[in-house]
N, C-alpha and C positions, 0 to 999 in steps of 0.2 A: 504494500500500500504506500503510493508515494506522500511527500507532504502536502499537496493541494489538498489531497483526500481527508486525511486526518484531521488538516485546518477548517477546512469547511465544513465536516460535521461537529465538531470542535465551536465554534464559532458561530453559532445560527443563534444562540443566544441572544448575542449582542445588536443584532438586526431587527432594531422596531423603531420605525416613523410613521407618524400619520397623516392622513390626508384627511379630504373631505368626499374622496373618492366614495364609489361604494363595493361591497365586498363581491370577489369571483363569485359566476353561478352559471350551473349547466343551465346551457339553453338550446344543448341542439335534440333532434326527434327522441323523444321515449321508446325503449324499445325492452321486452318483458327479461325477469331476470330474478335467476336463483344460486346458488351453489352448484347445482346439477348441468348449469350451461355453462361454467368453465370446466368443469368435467368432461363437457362433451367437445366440448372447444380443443382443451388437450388433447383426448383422443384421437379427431379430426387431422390436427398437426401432426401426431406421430405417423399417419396415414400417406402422410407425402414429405417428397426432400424437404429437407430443411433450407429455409430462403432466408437469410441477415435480413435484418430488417434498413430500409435505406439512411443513410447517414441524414446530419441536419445541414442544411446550404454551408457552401464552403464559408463564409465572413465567420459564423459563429465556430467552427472548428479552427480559426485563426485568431481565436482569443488567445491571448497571453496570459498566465496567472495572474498579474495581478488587473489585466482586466476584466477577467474573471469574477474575480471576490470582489471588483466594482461594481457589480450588479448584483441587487438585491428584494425580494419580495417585501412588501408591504404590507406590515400585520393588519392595516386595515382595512388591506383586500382579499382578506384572509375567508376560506370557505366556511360559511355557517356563524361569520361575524356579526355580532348585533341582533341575535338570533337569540331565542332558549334554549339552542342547540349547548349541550355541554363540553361539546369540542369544538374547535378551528383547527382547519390544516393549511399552513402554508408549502406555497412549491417553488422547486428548485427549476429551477432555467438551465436547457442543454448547453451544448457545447466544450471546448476543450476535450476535458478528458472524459465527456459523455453524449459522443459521437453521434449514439441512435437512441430516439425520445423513445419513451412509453406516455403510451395512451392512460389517462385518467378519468373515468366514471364514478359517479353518486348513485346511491339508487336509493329509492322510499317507495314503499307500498308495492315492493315487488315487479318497479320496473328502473331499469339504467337509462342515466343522459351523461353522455361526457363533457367533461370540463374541457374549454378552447383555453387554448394560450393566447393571452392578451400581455403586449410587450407593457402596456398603462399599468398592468398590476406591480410592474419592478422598478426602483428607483435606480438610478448609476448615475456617477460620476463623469466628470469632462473626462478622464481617461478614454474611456468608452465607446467606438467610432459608432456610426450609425447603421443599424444591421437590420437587415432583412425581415420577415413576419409572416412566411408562408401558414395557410389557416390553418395545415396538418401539421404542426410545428413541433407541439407536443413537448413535453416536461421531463427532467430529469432523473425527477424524486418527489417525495414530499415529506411536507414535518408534521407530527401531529401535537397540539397543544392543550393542555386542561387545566383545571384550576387546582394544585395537588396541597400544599402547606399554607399560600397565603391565597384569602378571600378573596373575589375581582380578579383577580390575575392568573392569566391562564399562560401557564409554563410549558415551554415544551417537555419531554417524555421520550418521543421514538423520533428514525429517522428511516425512509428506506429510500437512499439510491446508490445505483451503480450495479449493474450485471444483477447478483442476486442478493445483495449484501442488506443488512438492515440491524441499527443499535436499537439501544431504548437504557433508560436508568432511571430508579428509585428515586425518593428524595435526599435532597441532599448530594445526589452524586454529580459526576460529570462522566461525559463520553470518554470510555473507553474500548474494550474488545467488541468486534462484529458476532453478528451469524449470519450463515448464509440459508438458503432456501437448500440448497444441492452442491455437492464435492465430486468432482466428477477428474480420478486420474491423480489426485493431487500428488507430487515427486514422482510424476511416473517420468523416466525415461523417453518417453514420447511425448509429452506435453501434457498440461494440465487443459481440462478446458472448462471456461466459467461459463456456466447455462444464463440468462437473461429470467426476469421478470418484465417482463416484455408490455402489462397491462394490469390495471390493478382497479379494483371496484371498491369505494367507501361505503359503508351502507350508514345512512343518515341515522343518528341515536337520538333517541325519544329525550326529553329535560327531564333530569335527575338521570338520566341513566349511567350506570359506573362504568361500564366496558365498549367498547368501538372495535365492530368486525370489518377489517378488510379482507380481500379475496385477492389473489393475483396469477396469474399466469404465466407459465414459464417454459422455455422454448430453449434448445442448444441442437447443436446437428443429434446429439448421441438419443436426446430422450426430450420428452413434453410435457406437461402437470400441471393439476392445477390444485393450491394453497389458499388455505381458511384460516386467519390469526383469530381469533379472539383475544384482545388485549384491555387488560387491566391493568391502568397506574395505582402508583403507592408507595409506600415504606420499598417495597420492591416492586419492579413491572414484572406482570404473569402475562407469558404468552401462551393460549394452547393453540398447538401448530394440528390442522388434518392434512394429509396432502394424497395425491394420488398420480402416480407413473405413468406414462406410456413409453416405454424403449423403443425407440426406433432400431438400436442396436443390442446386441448381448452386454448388459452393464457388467464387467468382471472387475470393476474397482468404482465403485461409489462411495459415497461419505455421506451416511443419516445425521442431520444433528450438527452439523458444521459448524466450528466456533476458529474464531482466526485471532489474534493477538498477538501481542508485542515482547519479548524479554529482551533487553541489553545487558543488564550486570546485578551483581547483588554480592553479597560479600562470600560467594561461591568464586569468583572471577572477578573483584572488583580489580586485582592489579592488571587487568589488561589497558584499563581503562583511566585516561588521565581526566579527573573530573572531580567536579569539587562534591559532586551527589554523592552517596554510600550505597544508590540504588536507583535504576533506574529501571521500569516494570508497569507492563497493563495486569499482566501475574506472574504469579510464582507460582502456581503448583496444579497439578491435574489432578482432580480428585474422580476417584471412583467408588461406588459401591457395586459388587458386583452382584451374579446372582445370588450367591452364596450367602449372602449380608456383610462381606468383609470389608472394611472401608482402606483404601488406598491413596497415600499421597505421594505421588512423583513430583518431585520438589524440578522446577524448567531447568535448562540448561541454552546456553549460546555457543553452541560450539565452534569450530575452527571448520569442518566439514560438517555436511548434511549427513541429519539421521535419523531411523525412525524407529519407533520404539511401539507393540503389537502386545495388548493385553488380552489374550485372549479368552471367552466369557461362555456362556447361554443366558439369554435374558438378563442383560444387566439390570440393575435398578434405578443406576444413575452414573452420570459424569457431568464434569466441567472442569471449565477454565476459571480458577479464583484467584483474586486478589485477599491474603491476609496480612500484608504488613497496612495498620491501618494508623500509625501513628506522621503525622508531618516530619518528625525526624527519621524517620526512617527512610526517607527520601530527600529532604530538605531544601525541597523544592517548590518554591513561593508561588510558581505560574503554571506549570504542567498538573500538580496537586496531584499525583499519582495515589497517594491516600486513598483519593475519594471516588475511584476509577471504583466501577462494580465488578465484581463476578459474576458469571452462569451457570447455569446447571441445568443439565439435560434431561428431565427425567421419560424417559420411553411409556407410552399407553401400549398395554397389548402386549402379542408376542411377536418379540424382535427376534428370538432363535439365536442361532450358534454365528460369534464371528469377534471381533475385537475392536476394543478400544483403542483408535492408533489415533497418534502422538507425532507430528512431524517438525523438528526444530531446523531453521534453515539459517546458517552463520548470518550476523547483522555487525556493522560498524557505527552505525547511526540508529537512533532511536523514532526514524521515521518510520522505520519498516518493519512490517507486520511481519514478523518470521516464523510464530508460531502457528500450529493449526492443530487439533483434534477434532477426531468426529466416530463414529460408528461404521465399521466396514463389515457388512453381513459378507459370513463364511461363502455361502451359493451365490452364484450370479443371476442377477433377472434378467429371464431373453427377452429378445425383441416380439415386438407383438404381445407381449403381456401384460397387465396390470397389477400392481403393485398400490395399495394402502398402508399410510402408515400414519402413526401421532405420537406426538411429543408435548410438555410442557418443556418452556422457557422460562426459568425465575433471572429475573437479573437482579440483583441486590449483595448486600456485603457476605454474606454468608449460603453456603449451602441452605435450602428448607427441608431439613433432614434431622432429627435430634442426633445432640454432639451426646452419644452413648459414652464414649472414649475419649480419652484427650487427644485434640487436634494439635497437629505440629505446628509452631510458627514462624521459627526459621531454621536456616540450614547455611550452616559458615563450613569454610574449609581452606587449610593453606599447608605449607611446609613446614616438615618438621627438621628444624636443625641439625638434629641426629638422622635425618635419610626417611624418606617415606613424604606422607600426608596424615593430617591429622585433620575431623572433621566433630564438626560440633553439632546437636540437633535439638534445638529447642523445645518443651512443652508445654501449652498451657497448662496451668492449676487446675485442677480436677479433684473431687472427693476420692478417686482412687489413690491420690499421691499423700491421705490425711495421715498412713502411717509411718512417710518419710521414703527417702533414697532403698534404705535399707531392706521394703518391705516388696522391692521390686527388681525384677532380672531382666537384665535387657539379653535380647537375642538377635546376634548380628552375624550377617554370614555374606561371603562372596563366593562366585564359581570362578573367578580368575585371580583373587588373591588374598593373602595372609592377612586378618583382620587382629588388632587386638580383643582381650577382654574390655569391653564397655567399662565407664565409671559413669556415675551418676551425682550431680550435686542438687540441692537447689538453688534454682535463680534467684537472688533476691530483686530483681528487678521484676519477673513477669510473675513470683509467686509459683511456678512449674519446676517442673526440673529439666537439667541440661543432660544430654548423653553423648559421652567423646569418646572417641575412639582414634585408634589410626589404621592405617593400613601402608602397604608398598607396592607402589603398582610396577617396578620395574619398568624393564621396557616394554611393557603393553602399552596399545595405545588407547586401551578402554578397558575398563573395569564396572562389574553393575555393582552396587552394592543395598543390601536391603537390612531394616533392623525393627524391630517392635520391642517394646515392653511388657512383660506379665507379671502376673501378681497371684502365684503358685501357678494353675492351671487355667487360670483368669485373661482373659487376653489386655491390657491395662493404656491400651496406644493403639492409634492407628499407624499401618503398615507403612512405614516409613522407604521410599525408593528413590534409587539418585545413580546416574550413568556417568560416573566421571571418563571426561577426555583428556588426552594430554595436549 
């Protein structure tokens, strides 16, 4: 994800002027509409090649960034403004780095009219030459906004453009890691390819109503679909995602569940790195529960080569991408606020069956780019010609929505040791299993590639938990997995602690 990307969903915040204008409104024919006709719609498309959709006239693909981020929508041209409507969605403008628009529809009472792009609704600066306005012009993205903490004032919440991509954060947060609708190839040797939400339907929400469904539609050469959000803001945003496939081809590498994010450094790797931060992270760590009920935390890495890492499951119960350092020092970073970036968590409806939780970290030198990525890769492949259901819930907020049975790890330090090797540190929260001290607890750590010590245990007196160190030697390997938990006799007293050091 380059930095335009991240600025501009980053940054939609700060975009509100008003006019005396009045707000967007579909005004072209009605035409009848349900969930079942983007079902049928994807079907349809997988039924024939695949056709790119055509780009926007060349002047708007000749935008420069920063004349780009000179144009901007008008909250008070905002859809469903000045209404008892409990939402507004404001829209993003193509161009640049978002070549080919999608179509945007409203629908009430069970039929759709799309929204026209009107250049009136965007304000820009003199930077900004004069461009073009074809009437199928069509839209980038959009933002949706509500009213979440303070009264009168409707915040935005979610964002969705770009290929398949879409955030959203709790209160209190700020944008950080994505998800996607579909993964399709990702670190494949042959290319990755990003499917399109190509069109997307609001459906108009009654006053006082809590939640806003959109529907959207999604198109790539390999496969077709069509997605239903149910979205609820709050303390955390809930998404429940349905979606449904059509392959056009044999899918042998998909990704259910797509979550993409950011790690540069953290005091695993902080001396690669000349910077005044001690940390710099959308997350730290990949949490799972599997089927089993066992909770799993793969603490990220950034390493020097690409790699992936394949937990393999039946029926998971959950995963995501979380952020737990939540203190401002722990980053020390006045503007980015990496703090208050949310976590995700995937939890699967139904039976997802046999396949794994994969992990793809891809080297980064700059904190522009999204290097991480997890997501769900089912064991079987879905042929072509088939259909394919599936759901999920999306929580975005600080914490997994899962009880902390166990103590959660909260960080993970590691450096050299003087005398030869590596020595690595692993934090725990406080927890009523720790009330009868270090003493009352064994740690168990094991590597298949190399000689670990016996664990020591102290407690922190900073975080109230205890600390678990060890070292090991990795020799001349140039990878070492290493994994460690706590029990308390036959008690399991921690979650599974995991970490892939590279040289």
């Amino acid at each position: 994800m380059s930095l335009s990307r991240r600025s501009f969903l980053a940054s939609g915040s700060a975009l509100a002027l008003a006019s005396l204008a009045g707000p967007v409104r579909a005004t072209s024919p009605e035409v009848p509409f349900s969930h079942d006709t983007v079902v049928a719609m994807a079907r349809d498309l997988s039924r024939h090649r695949y056709l790119a959709r055509k780009p926007v006239p060349q002047d708007w693909l000749d935008l420069s960034y920063e004349q780009y981020k000179s144009i901007w929508f008008r909250h008070d041209r905002a859809l469903w403004h000045q209404t008892d409507r409990p939402y507004e969605v404001d829209f993003f403008h193509p161009g640049l780095y978002f070549p080919r628009p999608v179509q945007i529809d409203t629908v009430e009472n069970g039929t759709a009219r799309m929204v026209p792009f009107d250049l009136g609704s965007f304000d820009r600066t003199d930077k900004v030459p004069q461009l073009s306005e074809p009437e199928d012009l069509g839209f980038s993205g959009f933002r949706l906004r509500t009213e979440l903490d303070q009264p009168g004032i409707r915040n935005e919440f979610a964002v969705f453009q770009g290929a398949s991509y879409f955030r959203a954060i709790g209160i209190g947060e700020i944008y950080g890691l994505s998800a996607r609708g579909l993964a399709l190839k990702t670190a494949d040797p042959m290319g990755e390819e990003f499917p399109d939400f190509t069109r997307f339907w609001l459906e108009t929400p009654e006053p006082g109503q809590r939640n806003i469904i959109v529907h959207a539609l999604l198109d790539s050469p390999s496969v077709a679909g069509a997605y239903r959000f149910d979205i609820t803001p709050g303390p955390s945003c809930v998404m429940d995602v349905e979606a449904t496939l059509f392959p056009r081809t044999d899918l042998t590498h998909l990704g259910l569940g797509p979550l993409t994010s950011m790690f540069l450094f953290d005091s695993t790797n902080r001396t690669r790195f000349d910077d005044f931060r001690p940390a710099v992270h959308d997350s730290d760590g990949l949490m799972i529960v599997n089927g089993n009920g066992e909770t799993l935390w793969r603490a990220l890495a950034n390493p020097k080569t690409l790699q992936i890492s394949a937990f393999g499951d039946n029926n998971p119960r959950g995963f995501g991408l979380m952020q737990r350092a939540r203190k401002l020092s722990d980053f020390a970073d006045l503007e980015a606020l990496y703090h208050r970036r949310p976590g995700l968590w995937v939890e699967p409806r139904g039976d997802w069956g046999k396949g794994a939780v994969t992990l793809v970290e891809i080297p980064a030198d700059k904190e522009i780019y999204d290097n991480i990525v997890a997501y769900w890769r089912p064991q079987d492949p879905i042929p072509a010609g088939s259909r394919h259901d599936f759901a999920y819930r999306l929580t975005w907020g600080q914490q997994a929505p899962i009880p902390a049975n166990q103590p959660r790890v909260l960080n993970t330090s590691s450096g050299a040791r003087e005398s030869g090797g590596r020595i690595v540190t692993v934090d725990f929260e406080d927890h009523p299993l720790f009330d009868d001290g270090p003493e009352a607890l064994t740690p168990h750590i094991s590597s298949p590639h190399a000689e670990v010590s016996t664990g020591v245990l102290q407690r922190n007196p900073e975080t109230g938990g205890l600390r678990l160190a060890f070292s090991f030697d990795p020799g001349e390997r140039a990878l070492v997995e290493l994994r460690a938990q706590l029990r308390k006799g036959a008690e399991m007293a921690s979650e599974v602690w995991l970490y892939r050091w590279t040289a």
